[in-house]
C-alpha positions as CSV (number, residue, x, y, z in Angstrom):
1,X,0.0,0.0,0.0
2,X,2.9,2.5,0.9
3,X,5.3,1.1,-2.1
4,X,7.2,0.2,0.4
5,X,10.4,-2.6,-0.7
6,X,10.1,-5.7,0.4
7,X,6.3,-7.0,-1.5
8,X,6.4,-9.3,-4.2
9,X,4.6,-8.2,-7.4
10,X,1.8,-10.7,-6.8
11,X,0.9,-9.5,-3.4
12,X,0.9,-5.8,-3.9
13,X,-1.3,-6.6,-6.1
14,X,-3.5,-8.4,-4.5
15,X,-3.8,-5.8,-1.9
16,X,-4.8,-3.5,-4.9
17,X,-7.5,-5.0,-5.7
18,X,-9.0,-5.7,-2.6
19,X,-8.4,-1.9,-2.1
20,X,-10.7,-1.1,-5.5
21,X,-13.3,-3.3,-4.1
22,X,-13.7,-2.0,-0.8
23,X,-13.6,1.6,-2.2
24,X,-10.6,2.2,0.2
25,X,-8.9,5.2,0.1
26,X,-5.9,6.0,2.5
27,X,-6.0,9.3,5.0
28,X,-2.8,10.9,4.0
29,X,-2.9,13.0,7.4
30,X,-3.4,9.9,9.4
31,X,-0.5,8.5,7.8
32,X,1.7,11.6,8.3
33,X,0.1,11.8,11.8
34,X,1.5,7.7,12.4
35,X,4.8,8.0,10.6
36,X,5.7,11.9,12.0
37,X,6.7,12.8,8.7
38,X,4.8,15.4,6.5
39,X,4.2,13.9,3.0
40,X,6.4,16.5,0.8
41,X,8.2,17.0,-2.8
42,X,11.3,17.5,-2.2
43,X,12.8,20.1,-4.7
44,X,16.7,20.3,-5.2
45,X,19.2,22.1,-7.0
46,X,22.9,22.9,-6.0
47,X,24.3,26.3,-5.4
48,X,27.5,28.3,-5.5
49,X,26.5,30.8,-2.9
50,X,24.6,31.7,0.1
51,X,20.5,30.2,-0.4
52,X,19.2,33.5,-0.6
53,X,21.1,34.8,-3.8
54,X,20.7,31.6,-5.6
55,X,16.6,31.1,-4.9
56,X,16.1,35.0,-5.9
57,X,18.4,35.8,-8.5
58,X,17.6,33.1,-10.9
59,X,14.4,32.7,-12.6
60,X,14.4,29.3,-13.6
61,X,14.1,27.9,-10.3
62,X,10.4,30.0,-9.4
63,X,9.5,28.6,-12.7
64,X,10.6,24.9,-11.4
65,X,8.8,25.4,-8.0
66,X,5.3,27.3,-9.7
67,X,4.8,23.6,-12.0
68,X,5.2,22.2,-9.1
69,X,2.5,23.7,-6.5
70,X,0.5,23.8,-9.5
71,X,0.6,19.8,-9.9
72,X,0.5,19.9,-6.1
73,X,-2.8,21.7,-5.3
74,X,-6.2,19.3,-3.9
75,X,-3.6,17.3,-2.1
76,X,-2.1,17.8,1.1
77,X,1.4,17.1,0.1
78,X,4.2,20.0,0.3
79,X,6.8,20.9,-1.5
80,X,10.4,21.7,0.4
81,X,13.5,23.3,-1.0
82,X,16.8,21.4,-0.6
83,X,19.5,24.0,-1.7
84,X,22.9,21.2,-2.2
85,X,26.2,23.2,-2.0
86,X,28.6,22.0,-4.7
87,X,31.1,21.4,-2.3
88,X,28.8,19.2,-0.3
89,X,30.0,15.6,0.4
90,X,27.7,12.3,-0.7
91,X,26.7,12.4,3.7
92,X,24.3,15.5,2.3
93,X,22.5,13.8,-0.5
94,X,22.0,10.9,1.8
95,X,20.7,13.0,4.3
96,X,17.6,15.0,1.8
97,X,17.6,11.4,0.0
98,X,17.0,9.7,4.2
99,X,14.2,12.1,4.7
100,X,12.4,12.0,1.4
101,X,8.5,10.9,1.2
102,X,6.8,11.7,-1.9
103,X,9.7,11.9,-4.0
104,X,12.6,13.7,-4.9
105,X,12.8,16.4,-7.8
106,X,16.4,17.1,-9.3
107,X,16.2,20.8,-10.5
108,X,19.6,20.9,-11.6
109,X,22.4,18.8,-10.5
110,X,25.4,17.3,-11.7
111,X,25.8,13.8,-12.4
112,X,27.3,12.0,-9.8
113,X,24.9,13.6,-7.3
114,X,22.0,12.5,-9.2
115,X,23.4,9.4,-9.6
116,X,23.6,9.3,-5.7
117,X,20.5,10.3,-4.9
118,X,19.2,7.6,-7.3
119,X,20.8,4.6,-5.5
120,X,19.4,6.1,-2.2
121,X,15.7,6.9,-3.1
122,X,13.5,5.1,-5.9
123,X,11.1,7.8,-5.9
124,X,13.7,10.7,-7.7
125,X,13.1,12.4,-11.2
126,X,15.4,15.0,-12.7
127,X,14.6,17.6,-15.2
128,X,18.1,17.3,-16.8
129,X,19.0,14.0,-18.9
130,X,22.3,12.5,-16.4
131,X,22.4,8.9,-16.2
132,X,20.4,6.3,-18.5
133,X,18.7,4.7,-15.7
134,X,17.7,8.0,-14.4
135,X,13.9,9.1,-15.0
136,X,14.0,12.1,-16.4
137,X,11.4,15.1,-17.9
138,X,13.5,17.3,-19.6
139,X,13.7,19.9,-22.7
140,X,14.9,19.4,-26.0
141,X,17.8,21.1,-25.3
142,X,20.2,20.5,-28.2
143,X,17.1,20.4,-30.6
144,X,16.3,24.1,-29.3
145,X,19.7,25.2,-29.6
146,X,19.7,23.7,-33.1
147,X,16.7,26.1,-33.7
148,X,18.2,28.9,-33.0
149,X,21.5,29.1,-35.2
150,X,19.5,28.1,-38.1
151,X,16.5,31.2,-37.1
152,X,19.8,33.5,-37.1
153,X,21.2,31.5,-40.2
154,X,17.8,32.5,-41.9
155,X,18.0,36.3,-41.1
156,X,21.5,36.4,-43.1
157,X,24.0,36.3,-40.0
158,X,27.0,34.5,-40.4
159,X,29.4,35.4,-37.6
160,X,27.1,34.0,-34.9
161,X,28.9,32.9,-31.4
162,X,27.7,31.6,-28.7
163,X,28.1,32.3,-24.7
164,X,27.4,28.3,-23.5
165,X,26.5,27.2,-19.9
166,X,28.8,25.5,-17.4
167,X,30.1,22.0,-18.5
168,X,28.6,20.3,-14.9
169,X,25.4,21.5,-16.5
170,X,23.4,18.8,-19.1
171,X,21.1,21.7,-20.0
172,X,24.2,23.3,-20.9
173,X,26.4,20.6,-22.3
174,X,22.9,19.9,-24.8
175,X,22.4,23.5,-26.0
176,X,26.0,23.4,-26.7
177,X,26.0,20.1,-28.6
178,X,22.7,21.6,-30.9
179,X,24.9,25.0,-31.6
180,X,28.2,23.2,-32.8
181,X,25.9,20.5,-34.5
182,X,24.3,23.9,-36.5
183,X,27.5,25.7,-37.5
184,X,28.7,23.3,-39.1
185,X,25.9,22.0,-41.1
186,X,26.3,25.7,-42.2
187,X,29.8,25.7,-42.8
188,X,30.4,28.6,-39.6
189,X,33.3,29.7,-37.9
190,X,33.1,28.4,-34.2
191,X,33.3,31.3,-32.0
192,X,32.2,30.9,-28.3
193,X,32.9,31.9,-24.8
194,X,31.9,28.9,-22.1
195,X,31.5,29.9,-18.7
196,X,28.3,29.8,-15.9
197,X,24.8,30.7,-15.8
198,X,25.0,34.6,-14.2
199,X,24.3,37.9,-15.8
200,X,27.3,38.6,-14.8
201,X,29.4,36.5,-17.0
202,X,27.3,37.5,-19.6
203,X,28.8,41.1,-19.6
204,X,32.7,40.0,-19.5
205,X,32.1,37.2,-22.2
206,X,30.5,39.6,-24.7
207,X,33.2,42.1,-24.1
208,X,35.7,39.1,-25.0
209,X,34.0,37.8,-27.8
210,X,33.3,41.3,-29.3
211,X,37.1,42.0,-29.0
212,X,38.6,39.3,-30.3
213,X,35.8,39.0,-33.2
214,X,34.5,42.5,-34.1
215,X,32.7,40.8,-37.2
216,X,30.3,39.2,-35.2
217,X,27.2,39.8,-36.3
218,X,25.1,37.6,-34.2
219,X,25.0,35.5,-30.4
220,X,23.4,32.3,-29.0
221,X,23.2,32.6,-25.7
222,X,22.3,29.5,-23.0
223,X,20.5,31.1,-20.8
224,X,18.0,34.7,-20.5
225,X,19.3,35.6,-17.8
226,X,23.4,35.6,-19.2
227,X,22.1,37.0,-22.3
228,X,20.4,40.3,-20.7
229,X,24.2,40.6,-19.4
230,X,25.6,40.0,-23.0
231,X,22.7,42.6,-24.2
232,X,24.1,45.6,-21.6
233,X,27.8,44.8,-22.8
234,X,26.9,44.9,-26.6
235,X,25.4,48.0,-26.4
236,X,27.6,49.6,-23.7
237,X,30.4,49.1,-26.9
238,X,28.3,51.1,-29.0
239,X,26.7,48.1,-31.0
240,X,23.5,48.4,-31.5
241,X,20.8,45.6,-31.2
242,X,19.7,43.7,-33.5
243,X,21.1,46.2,-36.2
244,X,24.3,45.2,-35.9
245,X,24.0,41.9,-33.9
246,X,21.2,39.8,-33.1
247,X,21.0,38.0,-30.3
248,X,18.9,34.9,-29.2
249,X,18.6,34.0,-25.6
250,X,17.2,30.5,-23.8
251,X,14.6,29.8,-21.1
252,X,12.1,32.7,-22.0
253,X,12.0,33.6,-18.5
254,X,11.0,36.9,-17.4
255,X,14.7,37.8,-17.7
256,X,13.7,37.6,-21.4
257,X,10.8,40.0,-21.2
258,X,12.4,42.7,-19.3
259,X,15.7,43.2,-21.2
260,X,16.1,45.9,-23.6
261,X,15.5,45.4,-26.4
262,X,13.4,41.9,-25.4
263,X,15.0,38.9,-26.4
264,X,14.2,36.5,-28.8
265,X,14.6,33.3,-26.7
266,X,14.1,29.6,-27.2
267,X,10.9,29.0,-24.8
268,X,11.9,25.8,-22.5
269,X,8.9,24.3,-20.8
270,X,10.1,24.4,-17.4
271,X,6.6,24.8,-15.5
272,X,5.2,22.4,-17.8
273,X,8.1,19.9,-16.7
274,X,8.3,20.3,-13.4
275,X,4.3,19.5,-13.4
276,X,4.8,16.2,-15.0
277,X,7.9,15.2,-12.6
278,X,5.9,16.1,-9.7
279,X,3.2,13.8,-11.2
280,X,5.1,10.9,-11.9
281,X,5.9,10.9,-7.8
282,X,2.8,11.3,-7.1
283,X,2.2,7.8,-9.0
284,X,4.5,5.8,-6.4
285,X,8.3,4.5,-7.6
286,X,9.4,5.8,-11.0
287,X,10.7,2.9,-12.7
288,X,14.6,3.1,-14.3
289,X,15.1,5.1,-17.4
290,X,11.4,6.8,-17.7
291,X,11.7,9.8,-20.2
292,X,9.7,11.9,-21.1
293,X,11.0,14.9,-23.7
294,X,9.0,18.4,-24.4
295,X,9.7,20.4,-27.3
296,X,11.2,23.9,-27.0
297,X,9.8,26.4,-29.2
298,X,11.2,30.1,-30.9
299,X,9.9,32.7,-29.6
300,X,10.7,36.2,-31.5
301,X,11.1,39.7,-29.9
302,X,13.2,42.8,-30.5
303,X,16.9,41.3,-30.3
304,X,16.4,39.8,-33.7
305,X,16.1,41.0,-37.4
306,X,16.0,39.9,-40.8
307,X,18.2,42.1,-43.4
């Protein structure tokens, strides 16, 4: 009944059944009540820096935690936020891993501590592809990426670069995959700066890039929020946008929206997928390798321009 370990198939099964017959249905807050442990979904993600900075600064992660209170609401589970420093030994994965009920969402993190948290909880789905056996619900990343050079291919740019996403990042390591796979199906130069996901960075790579390759004429960029950094540099050098360069972003977050001019971004579903993660906990044990991939899908604001 609890999906517990330890039941053969044929007697959980059983119990099923006599469960539909009787019109049983279980009193979560009797349970929580016995066991003295709230039923919650767990969300994680690591950080670099103190909790406060990482949960506010970065819109991808109030997207992650709206799909989930959205697939949450008529039950009475919660949702808790597990914020895993990078430097943070295996004894902290065990520990969230030790005190999840529901289920475990994986927000971002790198491999080996999803692989971790995998061989400590069955009940764990990441929205980032990391292992095989790993169930995942995740974006077409390299797809979206792909989508991207060849919209900017189309509007007659052909020094396009790219400012790419940390390696320990499979979001990242996709959408850079789907750029290099583009440029040279289009016979490109490959220009690029690779570095992390903060505004910041944005700013000093676009500088860099700009420098060393005046005739750029166009950039990819692997996240919004990097790319309204890239956007203030550009301009700051007396380029103007998208005139002379057009610039495509990734997320559309509201990071997107607010930048000036607005970017064209690559929409990622990330409220959509954190709703169908949630859901597949919900449903008891997610089985090894469960995938499920969403499409990403062009958006077009005021950072781009045919000529």
């Amino acid at each position: 009944m609890n999906n517990a370990p330890g039941a053969s198939p044929a007697v959980r099964e059983r119990v099923r059944r006599a469960m539909s017959e009787l019109g049983y249905e279980p009193d979560q807050t009797a349970r929580a009540l016995a066991s003295g442990r709230q039923r919650a979904v767990d969300v994680v993600a690591v950080t670099d820096g103190p909790v406060i900075g990482w949960l506010g600064s970065h819109p991808y992660y109030s997207r992650v935690l709206a799909g989930v209170v959205s697939a949450l609401e008529g039950t009475d589970v919660q949702v808790r936020v597990q914020a895993l420093p990078r430097s943070a030994g295996v004894e902290v994965v065990d520990a969230i891993a030790a005190q999840a009920s529901v289920g475990i969402v994986l927000a971002d993190v790198p491999v080996a501590s999803a692989v971790r948290f995998r061989q400590r909880c069955r009940r764990v789905v990441s929205l980032a592809a990391t292992s095989p056996s790993m169930p995942a619900v995740e974006a077409d990343n390299a797809g979206g990426a792909y989508a991207a050079v060849e919209y900017l291919h189309r509007l007659g740019r052909r020094r396009i670069a790219a400012v790419h996403g940390p390696e320990h990042s499979a979001d990242a390591r996709e959408r850079k995959d789907g750029f290099l796979r583009a440029i040279r199906q289009f016979g490109l130069p490959e220009i690029g700066e690779t570095g992390d996901f903060r505004r910041e960075f944005g700013d000093d790579a676009a500088r860099r890039l700009l420098a060393a390759h005046p005739e750029i004429d166009a950039v990819f960029v692997a996240c919004d929020l990097v790319a309204a950094g890239a956007a203030q540099a550009i301009t700051a050098l007396g380029r103007t946008i998208p005139d002379d360069v057009s610039l495509v972003g990734f997320d559309d977050s509201v990071a997107a929206a607010c930048a000036n001019p607005p970017l064209t971004t690559m929409r990622m579903p990330v409220e959509e997928m954190a709703v169908a993660a949630t859901r597949l906990l919900l449903g008891g044990d997610v089985g090894s390798g469960v995938r499920q991939t969403l499409p990403v899908e062009l958006v077009v604001r005021g950072s781009t321009t045919s000529r």
